[in-house]
C-alpha positions as CSV (number, residue, x, y, z in Angstrom):
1,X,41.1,329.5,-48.8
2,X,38.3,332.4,-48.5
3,X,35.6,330.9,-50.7
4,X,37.6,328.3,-53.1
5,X,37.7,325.6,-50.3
6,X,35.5,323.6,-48.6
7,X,35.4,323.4,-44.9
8,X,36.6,319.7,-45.0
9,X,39.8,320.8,-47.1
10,X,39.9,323.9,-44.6
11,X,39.6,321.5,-41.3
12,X,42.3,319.3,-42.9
13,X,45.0,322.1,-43.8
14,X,44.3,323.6,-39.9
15,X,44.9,320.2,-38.8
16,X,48.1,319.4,-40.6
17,X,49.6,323.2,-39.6
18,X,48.9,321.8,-35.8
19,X,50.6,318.7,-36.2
20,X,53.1,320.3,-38.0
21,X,53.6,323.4,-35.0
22,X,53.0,320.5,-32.6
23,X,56.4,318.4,-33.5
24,X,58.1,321.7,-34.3
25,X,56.9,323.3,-30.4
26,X,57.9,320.0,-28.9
27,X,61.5,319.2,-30.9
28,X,62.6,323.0,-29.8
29,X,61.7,322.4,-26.2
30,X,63.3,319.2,-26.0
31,X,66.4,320.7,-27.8
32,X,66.3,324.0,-25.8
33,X,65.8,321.5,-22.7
34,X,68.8,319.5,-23.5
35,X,71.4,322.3,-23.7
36,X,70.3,324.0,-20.8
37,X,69.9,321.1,-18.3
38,X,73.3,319.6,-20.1
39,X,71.5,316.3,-21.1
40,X,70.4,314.0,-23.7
41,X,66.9,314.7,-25.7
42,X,65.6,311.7,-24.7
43,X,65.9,312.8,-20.7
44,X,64.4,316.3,-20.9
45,X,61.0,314.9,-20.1
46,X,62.0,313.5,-17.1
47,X,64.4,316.3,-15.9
48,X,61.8,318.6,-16.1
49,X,59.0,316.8,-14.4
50,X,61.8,317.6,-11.5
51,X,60.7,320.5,-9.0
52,X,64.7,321.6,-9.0
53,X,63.4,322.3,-13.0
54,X,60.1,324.2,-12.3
55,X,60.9,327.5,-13.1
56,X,62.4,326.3,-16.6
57,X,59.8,323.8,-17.0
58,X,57.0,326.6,-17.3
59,X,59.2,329.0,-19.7
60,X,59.3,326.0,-21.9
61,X,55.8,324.5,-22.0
62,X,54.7,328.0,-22.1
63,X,56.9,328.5,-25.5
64,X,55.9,325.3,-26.9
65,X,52.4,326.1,-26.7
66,X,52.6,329.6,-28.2
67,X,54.2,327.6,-31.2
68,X,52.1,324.8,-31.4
69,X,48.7,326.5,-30.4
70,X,49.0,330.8,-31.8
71,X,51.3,329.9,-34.8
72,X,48.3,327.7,-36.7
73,X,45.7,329.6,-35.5
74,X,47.8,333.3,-37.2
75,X,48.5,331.5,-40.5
76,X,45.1,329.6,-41.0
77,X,43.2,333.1,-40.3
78,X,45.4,334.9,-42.7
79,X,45.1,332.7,-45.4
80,X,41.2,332.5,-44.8
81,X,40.4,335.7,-43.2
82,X,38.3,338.4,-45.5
83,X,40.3,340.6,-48.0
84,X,39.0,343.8,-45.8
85,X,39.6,342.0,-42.7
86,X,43.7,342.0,-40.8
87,X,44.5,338.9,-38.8
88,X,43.7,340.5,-35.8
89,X,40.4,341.6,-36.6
90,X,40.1,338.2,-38.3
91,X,40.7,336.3,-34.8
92,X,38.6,338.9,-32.5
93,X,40.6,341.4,-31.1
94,X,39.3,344.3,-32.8
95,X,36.8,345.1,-30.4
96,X,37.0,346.9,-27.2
97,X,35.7,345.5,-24.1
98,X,33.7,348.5,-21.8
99,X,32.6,347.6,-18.2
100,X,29.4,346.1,-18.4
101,X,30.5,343.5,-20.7
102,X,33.1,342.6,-17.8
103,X,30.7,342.4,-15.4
104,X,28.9,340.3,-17.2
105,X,31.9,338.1,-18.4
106,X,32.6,337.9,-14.4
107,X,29.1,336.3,-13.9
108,X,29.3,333.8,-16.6
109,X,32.6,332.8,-15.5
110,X,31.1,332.3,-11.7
111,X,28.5,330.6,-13.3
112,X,31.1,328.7,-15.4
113,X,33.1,327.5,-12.4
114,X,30.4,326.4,-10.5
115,X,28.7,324.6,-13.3
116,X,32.2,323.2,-14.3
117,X,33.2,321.9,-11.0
118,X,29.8,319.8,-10.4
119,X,30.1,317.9,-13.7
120,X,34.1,317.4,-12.8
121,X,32.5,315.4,-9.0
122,X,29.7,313.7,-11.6
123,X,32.8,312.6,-14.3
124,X,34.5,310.6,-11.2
125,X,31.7,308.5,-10.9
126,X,31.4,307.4,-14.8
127,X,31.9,303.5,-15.3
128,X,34.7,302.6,-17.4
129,X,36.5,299.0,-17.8
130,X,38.7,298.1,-15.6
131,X,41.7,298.3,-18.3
132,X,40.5,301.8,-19.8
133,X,40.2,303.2,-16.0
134,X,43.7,302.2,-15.2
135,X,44.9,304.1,-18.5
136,X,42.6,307.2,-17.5
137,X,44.3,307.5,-14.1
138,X,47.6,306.9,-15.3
139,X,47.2,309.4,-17.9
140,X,45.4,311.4,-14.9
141,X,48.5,311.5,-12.9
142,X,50.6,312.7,-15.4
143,X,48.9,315.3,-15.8
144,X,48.8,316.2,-12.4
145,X,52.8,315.5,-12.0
146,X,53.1,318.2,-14.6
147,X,50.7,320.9,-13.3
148,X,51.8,320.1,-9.2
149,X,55.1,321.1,-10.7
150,X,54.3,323.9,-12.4
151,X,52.3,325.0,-9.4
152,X,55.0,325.5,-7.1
153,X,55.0,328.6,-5.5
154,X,57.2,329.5,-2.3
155,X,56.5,333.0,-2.8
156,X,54.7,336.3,-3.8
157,X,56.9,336.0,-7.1
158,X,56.0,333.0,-8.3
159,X,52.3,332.7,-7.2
160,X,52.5,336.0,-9.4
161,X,54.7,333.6,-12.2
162,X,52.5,331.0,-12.2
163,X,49.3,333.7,-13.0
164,X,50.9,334.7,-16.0
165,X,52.2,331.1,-16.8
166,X,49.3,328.7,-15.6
167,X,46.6,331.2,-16.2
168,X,46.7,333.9,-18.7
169,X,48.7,332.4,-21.3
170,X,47.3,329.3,-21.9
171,X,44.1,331.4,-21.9
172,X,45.2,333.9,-24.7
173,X,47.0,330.8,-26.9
174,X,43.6,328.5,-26.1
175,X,41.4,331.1,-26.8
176,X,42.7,332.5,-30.2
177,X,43.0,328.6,-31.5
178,X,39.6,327.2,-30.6
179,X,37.2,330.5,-30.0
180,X,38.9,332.2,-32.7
181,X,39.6,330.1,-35.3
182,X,38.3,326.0,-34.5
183,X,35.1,327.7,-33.6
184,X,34.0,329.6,-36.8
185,X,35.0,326.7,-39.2
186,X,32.9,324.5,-37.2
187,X,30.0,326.4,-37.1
188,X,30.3,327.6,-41.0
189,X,30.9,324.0,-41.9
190,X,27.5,321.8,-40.1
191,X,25.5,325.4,-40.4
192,X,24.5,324.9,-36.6
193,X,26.0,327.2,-34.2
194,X,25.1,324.7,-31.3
195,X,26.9,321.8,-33.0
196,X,29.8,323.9,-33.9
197,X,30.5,325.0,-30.5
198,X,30.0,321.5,-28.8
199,X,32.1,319.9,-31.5
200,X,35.0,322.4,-30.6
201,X,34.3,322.4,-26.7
202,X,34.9,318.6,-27.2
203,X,38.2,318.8,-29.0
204,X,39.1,321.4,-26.6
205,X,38.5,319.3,-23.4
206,X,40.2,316.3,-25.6
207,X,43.5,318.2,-25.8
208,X,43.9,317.5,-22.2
209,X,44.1,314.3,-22.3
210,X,42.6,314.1,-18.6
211,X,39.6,311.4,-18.9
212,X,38.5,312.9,-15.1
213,X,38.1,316.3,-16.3
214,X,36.7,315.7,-19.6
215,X,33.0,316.7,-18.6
216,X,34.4,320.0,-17.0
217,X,36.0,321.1,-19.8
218,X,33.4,320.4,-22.2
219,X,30.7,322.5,-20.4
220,X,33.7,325.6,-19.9
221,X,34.1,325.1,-23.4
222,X,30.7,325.5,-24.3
223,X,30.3,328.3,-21.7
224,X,33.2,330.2,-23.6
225,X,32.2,329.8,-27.2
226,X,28.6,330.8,-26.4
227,X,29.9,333.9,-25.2
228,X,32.3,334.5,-28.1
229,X,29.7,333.7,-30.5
230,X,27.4,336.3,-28.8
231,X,29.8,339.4,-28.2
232,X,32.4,338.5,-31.3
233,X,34.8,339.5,-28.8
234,X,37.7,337.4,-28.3
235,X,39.0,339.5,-25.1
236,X,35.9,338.7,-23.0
237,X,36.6,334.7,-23.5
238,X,40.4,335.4,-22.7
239,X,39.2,337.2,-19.2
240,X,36.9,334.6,-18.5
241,X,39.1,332.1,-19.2
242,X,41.5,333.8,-17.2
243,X,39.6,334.0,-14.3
244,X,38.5,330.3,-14.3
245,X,42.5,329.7,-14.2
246,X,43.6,332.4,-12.0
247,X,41.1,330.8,-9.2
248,X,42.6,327.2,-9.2
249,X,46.3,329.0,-9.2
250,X,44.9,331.3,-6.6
251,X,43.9,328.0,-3.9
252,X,46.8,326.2,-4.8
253,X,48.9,329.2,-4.0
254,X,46.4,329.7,-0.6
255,X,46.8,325.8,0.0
256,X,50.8,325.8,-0.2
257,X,50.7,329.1,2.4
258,X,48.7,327.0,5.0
259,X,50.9,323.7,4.8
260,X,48.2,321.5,3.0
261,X,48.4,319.1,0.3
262,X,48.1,320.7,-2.9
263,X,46.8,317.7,-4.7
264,X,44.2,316.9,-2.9
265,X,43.5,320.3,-3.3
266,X,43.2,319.9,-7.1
267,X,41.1,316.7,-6.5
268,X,38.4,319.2,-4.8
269,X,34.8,319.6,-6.8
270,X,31.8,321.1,-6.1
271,X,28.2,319.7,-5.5
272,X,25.7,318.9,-7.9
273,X,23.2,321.5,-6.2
274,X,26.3,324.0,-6.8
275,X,26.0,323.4,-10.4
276,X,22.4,324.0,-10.7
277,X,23.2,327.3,-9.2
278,X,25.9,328.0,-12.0
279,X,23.3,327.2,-14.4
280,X,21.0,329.8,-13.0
281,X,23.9,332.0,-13.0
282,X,24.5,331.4,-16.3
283,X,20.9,331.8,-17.4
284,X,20.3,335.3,-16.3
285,X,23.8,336.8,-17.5
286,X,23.4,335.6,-20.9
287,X,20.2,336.9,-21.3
288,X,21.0,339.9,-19.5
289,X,24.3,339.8,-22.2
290,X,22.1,339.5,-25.3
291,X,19.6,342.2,-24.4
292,X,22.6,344.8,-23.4
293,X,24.3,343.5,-26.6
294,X,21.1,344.3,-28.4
295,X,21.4,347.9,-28.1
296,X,24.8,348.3,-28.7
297,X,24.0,346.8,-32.2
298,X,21.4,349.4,-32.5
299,X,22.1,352.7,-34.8
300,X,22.9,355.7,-32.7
């Protein structure tokens, strides 16, 4: 697929490998469900929606997504990726990260956070129809059944757990198929960087399937592929990523020590004047970013 292609035929074969590594992820947690919890297939879901299930229920999502999400992402890149180039190289990972870049990875995921959490108060107060709101919130509480579930943590262990669980892996596996992969296909295909990021940033707030949080995503999205696009460095958008996670793992984990409700705690935004700030934020560090990126291009 390195030339011969199109991106169209190249967007399609992706596609069909994720549906493919979708069933695939989901049939072998069901089936690794079933034998474990001693039930049908058809039960699993429920069973694991359980809290008694928590600690199996986060192995097993987590598994499932590797296959469904890292699995495309490998194969697509190593069919398309240049003759000179490996996979990992291919999908950014060649590069080493040094301690500037992380300091300005930290600000543009502050900035991120902020900016993310003012559009998630604005997307609560979007009109929809009174049919397609009571879809959104039903879909909206299922997602929160799954993550309250997966946030339970009684102790040191699994606040620790759910950082690895609920915040670094889904970055790395998130990150490697829509930075790394959905990302540059975009781009090469409509020959506009801008529309190739927003067009992935949409599809990556889609795969949530969380109408409330849709506007969040989207701009985290965007936040995320602007900085890959600008360092080529798939490790800084994994970290930032990370650290947008690890916060919301970090207050739940804060909220369960002090007794309060942990989903109200998810239901917590920030203020518009808040986001302005991330904005700022985000200003500055990126043009701090492309001027310090500037002379590392430069010949020595």
């Amino acid at each position: 697929m390195k030339q011969t292609y199109s991106y169209p035929i190249q967007f399609v074969f992706l596609m069909g490998l994720l549906g493919l590594f979708m069933i695939v992820g989901t049939y072998l947690l069901t089936l690794v469900g079933s034998q474990l919890l001693h039930c049908k297939l058809l039960e699993v879901p429920a069973l694991l929606n359980l809290p008694a299930n928590a600690g199996l229920s986060k192995i097993l999502n987590l598994g499932a997504t590797l296959i469904a999400f890292v699995f495309p992402a490998m194969i697509f890149t190593r069919i398309n990726k240049k003759d000179s180039q490996s996979t990992i190289s291919a999908l950014g990972f060649s590069r080493i990260a040094g301690p500037k870049l992380v300091l300005y990875t930290a600000f543009i995921a502050l900035g991120g956070i902020l900016l993310s959490g003012a559009l998630a108060e604005i997307n609560q107060h979007i009109y929809l129809p009174a049919k397609l709101l009571e879809q959104a919130k039903a879909l909206e509480q299922n997602y929160k059944t799954l993550m309250l579930n997966m946030a339970r943590m009684d102790s040191v262990l699994d606040y620790i757990t759910a950082l690895f669980v609920m915040a670094l892996a889904p970055a790395i596996f998130e990150e490697i198929l829509f930075r790394s992969t959905i990302q540059p296909l975009f781009i090469g295909w409509t020959k506009n960087v801008w529309v190739g990021i927003i067009i992935t940033s949409v599809l990556f707030s889609a795969i949530h399937f969380s109408f409330f949080g849709f506007l969040s995503r989207t701009a985290l999205g965007i936040v995320l592929g602007l900085l890959f696009y600008q360092t080529k460095n798939i490790w800084l958008s994994i970290l930032m990523h990370f650290l947008n996670n690890g916060l919301i793992v970090t207050q739940l984990y804060i909220v369960t020590l002090q007794g309060k409700s942990i989903e109200k705690a998810m239901d917590e935004n920030f203020s518009i004047l808040s986001g302005l700030n991330g904005l700022l934020i985000l200003w500055f560090s990126f043009n701090a970013l492309k001027k310090y990126s500037a002379t590392l291009a430069k010949p020595l």
